[in-house]
C-alpha atoms as a printed R data frame, in Angstrom:
    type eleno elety resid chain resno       x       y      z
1   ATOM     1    CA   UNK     A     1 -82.026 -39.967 43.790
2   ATOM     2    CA   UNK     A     2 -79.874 -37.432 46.015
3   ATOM     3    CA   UNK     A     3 -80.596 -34.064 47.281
4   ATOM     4    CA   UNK     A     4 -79.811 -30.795 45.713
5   ATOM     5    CA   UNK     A     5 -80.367 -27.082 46.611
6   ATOM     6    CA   UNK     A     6 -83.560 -27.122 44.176
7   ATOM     7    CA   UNK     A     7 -84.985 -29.715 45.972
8   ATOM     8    CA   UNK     A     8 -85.403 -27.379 49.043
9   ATOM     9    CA   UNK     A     9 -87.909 -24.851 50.693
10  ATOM    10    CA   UNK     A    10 -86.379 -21.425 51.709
11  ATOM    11    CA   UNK     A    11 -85.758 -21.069 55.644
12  ATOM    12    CA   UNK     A    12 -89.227 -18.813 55.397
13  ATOM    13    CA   UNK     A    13 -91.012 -21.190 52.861
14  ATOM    14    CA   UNK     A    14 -90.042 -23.945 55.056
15  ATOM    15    CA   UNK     A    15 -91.251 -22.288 58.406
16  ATOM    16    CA   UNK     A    16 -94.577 -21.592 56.916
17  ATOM    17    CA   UNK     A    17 -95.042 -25.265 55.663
18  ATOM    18    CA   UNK     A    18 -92.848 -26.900 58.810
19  ATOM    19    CA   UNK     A    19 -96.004 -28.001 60.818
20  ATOM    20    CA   UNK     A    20 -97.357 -30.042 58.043
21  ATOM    21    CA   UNK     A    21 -94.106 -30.992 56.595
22  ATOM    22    CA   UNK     A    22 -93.363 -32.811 60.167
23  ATOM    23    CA   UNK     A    23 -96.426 -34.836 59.856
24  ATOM    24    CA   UNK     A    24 -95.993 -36.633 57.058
25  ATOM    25    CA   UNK     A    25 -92.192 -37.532 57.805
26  ATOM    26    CA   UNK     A    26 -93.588 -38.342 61.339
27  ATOM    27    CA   UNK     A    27 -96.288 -40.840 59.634
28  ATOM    28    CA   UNK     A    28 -93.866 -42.000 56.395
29  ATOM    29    CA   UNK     A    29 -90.481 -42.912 59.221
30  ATOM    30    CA   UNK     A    30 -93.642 -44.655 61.085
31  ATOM    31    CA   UNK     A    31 -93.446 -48.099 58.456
32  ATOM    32    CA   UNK     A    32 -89.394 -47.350 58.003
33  ATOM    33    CA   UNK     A    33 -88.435 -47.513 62.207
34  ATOM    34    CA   UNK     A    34 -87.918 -50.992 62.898
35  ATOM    35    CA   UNK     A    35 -87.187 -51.822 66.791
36  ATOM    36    CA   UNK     A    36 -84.996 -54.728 67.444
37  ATOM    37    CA   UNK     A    37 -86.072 -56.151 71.102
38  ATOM    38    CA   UNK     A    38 -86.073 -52.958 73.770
39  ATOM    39    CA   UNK     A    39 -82.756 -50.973 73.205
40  ATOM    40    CA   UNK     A    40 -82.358 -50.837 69.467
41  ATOM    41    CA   UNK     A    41 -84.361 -48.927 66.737
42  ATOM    42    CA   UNK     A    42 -83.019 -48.496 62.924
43  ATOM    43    CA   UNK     A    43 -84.694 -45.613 60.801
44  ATOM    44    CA   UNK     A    44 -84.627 -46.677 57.292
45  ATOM    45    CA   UNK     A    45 -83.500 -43.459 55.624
46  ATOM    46    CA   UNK     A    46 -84.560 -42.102 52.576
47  ATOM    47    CA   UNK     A    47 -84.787 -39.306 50.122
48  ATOM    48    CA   UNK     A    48 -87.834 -37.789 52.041
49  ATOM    49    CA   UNK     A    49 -86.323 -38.728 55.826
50  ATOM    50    CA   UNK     A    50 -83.029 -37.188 54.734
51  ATOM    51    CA   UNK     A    51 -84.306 -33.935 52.976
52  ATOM    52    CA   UNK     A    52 -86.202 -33.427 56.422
53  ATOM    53    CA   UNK     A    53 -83.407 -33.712 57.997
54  ATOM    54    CA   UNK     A    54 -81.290 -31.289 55.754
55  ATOM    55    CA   UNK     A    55 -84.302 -28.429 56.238
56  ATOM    56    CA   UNK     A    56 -84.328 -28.755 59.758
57  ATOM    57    CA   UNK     A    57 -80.516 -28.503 60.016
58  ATOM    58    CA   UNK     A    58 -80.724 -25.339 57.706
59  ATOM    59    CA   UNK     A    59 -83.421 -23.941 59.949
60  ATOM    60    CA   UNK     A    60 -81.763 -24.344 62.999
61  ATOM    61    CA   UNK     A    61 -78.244 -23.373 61.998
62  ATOM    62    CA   UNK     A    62 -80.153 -20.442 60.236
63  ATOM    63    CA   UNK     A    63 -78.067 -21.467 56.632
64  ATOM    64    CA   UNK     A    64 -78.773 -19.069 54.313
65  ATOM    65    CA   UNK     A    65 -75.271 -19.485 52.062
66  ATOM    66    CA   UNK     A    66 -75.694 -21.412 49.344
67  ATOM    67    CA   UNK     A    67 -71.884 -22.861 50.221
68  ATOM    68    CA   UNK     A    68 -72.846 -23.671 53.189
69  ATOM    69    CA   UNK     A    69 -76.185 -25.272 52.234
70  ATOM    70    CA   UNK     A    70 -74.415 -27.525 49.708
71  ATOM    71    CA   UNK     A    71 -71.925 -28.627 52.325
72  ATOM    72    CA   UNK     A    72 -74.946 -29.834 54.254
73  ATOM    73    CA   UNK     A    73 -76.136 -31.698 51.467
74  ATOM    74    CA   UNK     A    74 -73.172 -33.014 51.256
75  ATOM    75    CA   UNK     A    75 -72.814 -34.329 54.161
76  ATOM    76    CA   UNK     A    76 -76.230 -36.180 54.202
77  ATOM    77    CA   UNK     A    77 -76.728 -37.496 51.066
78  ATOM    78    CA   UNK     A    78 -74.399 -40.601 51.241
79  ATOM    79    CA   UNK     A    79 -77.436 -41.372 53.746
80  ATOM    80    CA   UNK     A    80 -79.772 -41.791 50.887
81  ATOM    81    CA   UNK     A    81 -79.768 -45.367 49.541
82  ATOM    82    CA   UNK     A    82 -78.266 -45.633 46.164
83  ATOM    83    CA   UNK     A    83 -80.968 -48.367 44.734
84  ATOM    84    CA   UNK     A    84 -78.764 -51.538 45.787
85  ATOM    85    CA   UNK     A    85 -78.601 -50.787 49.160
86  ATOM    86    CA   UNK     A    86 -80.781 -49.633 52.053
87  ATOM    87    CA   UNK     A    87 -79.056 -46.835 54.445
88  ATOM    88    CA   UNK     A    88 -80.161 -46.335 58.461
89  ATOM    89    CA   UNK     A    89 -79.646 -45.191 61.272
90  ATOM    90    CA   UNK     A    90 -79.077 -47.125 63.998
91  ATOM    91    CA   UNK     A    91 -80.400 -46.105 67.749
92  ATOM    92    CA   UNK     A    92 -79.468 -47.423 70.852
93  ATOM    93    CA   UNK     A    93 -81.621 -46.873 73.415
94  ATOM    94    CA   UNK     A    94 -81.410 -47.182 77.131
95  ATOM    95    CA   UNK     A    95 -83.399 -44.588 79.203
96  ATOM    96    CA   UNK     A    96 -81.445 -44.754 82.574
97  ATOM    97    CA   UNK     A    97 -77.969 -42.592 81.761
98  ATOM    98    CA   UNK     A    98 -76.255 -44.973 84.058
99  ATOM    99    CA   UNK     A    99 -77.083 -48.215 82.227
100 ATOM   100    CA   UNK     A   100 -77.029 -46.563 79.269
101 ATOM   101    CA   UNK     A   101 -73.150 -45.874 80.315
102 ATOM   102    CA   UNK     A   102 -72.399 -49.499 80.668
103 ATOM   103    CA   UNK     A   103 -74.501 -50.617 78.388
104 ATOM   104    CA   UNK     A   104 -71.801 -48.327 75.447
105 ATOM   105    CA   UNK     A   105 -69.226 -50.429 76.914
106 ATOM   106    CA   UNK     A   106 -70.706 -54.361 76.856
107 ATOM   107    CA   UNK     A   107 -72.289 -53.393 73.188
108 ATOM   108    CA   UNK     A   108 -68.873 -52.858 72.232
109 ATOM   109    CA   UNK     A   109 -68.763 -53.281 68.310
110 ATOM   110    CA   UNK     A   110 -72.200 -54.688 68.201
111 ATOM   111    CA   UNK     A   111 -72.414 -51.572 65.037
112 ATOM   112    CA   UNK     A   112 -70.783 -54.288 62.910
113 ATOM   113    CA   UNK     A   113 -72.993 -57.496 64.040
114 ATOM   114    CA   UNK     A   114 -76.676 -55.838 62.695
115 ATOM   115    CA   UNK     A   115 -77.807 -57.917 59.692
116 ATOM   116    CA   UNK     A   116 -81.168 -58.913 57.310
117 ATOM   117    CA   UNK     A   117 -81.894 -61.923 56.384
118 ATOM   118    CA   UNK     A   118 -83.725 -63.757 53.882
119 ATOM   119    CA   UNK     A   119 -82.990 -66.235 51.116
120 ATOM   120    CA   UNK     A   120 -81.156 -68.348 53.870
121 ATOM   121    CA   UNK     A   121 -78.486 -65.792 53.714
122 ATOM   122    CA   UNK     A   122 -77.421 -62.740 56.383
123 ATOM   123    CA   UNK     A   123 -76.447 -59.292 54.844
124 ATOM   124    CA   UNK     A   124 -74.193 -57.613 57.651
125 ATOM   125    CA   UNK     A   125 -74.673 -54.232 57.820
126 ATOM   126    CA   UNK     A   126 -71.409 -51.870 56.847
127 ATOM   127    CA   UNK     A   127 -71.220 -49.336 59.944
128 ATOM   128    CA   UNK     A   128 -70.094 -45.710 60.371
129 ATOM   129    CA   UNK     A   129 -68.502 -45.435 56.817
130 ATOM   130    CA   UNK     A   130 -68.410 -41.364 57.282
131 ATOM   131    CA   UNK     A   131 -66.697 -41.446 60.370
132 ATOM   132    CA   UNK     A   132 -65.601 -43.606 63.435
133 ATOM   133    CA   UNK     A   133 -67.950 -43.401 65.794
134 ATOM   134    CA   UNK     A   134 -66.407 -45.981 68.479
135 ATOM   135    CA   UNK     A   135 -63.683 -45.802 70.979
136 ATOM   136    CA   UNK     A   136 -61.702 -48.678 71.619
137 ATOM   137    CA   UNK     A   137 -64.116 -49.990 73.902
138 ATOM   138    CA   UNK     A   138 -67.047 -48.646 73.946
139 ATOM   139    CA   UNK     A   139 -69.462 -48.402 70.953
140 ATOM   140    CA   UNK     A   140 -71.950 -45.002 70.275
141 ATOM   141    CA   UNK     A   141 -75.376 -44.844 71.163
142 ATOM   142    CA   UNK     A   142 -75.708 -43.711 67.124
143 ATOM   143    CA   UNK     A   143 -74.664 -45.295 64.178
144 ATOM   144    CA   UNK     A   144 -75.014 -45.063 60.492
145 ATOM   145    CA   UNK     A   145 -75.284 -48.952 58.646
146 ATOM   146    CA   UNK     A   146 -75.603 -49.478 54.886
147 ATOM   147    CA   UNK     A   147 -76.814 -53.009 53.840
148 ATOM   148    CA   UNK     A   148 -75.254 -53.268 50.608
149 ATOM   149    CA   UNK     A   149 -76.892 -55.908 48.284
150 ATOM   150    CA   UNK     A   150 -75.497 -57.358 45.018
151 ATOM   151    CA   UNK     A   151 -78.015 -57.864 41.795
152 ATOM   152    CA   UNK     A   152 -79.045 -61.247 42.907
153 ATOM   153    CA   UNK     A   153 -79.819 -60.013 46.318
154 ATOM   154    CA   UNK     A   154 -82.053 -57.464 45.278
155 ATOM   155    CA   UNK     A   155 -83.657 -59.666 43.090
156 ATOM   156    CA   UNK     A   156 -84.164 -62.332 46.272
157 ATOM   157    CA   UNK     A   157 -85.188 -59.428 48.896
158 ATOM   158    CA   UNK     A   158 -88.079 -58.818 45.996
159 ATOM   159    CA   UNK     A   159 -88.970 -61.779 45.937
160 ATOM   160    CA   UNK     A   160 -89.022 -62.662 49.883
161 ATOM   161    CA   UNK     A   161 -92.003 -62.517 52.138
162 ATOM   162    CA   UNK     A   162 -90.457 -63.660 54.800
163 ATOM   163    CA   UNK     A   163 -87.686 -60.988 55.523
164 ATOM   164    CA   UNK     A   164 -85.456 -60.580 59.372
165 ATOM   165    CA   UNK     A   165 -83.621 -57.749 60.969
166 ATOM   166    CA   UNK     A   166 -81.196 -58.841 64.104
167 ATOM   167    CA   UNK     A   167 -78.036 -58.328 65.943
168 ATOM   168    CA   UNK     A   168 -75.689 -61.477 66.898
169 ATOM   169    CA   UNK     A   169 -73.819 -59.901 69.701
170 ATOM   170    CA   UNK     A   170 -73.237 -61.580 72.702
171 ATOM   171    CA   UNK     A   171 -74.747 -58.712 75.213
172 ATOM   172    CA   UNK     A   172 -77.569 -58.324 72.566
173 ATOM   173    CA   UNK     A   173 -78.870 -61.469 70.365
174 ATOM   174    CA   UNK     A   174 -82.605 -60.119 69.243
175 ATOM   175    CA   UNK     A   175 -84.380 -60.497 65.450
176 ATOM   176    CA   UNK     A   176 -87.422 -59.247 64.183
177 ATOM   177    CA   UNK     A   177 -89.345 -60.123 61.065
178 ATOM   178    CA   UNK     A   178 -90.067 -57.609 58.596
179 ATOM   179    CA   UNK     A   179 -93.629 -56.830 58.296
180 ATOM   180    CA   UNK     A   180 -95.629 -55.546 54.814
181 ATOM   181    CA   UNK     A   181 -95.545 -52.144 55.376
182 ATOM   182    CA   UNK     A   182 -91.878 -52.131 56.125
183 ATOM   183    CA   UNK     A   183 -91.152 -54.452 53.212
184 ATOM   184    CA   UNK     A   184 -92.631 -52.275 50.631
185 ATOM   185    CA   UNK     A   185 -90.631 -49.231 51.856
186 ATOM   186    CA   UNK     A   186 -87.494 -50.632 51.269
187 ATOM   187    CA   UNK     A   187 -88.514 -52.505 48.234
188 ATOM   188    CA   UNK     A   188 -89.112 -48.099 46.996
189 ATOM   189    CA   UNK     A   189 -85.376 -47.905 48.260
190 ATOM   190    CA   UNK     A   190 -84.080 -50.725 45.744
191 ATOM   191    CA   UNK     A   191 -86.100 -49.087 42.911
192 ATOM   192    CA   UNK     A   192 -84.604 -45.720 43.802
193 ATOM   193    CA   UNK     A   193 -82.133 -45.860 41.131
């Protein structure tokens, strides 16, 4: 399921609505933010997350143009997931600036080392497919991962209680299991189709 113009509030419907809008994306990203140890948070994107973030793009740009509305769309829906995959966004988190600083340079690459597990199999996550968000040695404090997953995948992440998120970099070795409420939001991402 993408976006498309129809499936958005005018800037005026959406400033009358905003307030109660936010709260429910606040409460639904709530089971879809996963924290990996203290410095590392995905947001499970979705059709809801993402169509927040278009309207709140559009109201703060002030986008009226339908052009220009589309191009947003654009730009975000390849953040949707497409029913075999599940699409985040990847945070990295450190709230001194100057550790954060050299903290961009020993997490060099660690984009491409985030994976799930389960089956007794690691999915590595595909980073920054829109753009390169790197330098040569130093890695962004954002990043955009898709987990794709073939047919038999899917069919073994449905069928998995016991599901991990982690990073195998050398500056940054965490994992975290999956819980329920989690789980069942991206099991609605693989039915998405």
């Amino acid at each position: 399921m993408k976006l498309k113009i129809s499936d958005l509030l005018s800037l005026e419907q959406y400033d009358k609505q905003r307030d109660n809008i936010k709260k429910e994306v606040i409460s639904h990203k709530k089971n879809r933010t996963l924290p990996i140890g203290d410095n590392i948070v995905l947001i499970f994107e979705d059709f809801l997350t993402i169509k927040y973030q278009v309207q709140e793009m559009l109201r703060i740009e002030k986008i009226f143009s339908e052009h220009e509305i589309q191009q947003e769309i654009d730009a975000y829906n390849p953040l949707i997931p497409d029913g075999d995959n599940f699409k985040a966004t990847m945070l990295i988190m450190f709230p001194d600036v100057e550790e954060r600083k050299i903290m961009l340079f020993k997490l060099y690459d660690i984009e491409n080392k985030i994976w799930i597990a389960f089956d007794d199999q690691k999915i590595f996550a595909n980073a920054d497919e829109d753009l390169d968000r790197s330098t040569d040695d130093k890695t962004s404090a954002v990043h955009f991962l898709r987990f794709q997953l073939t047919q038999k995948q899917v069919a073994g992440f449905l069928s998995s209680q016991d599901i991990e998120v982690g990073v195998d970099h050398p500056e940054y070795s965490k994992k975290v299991k999956l819980d329920s409420y989690a789980r069942s939001n991206l099991i609605a991402d693989l039915s998405s189709k």
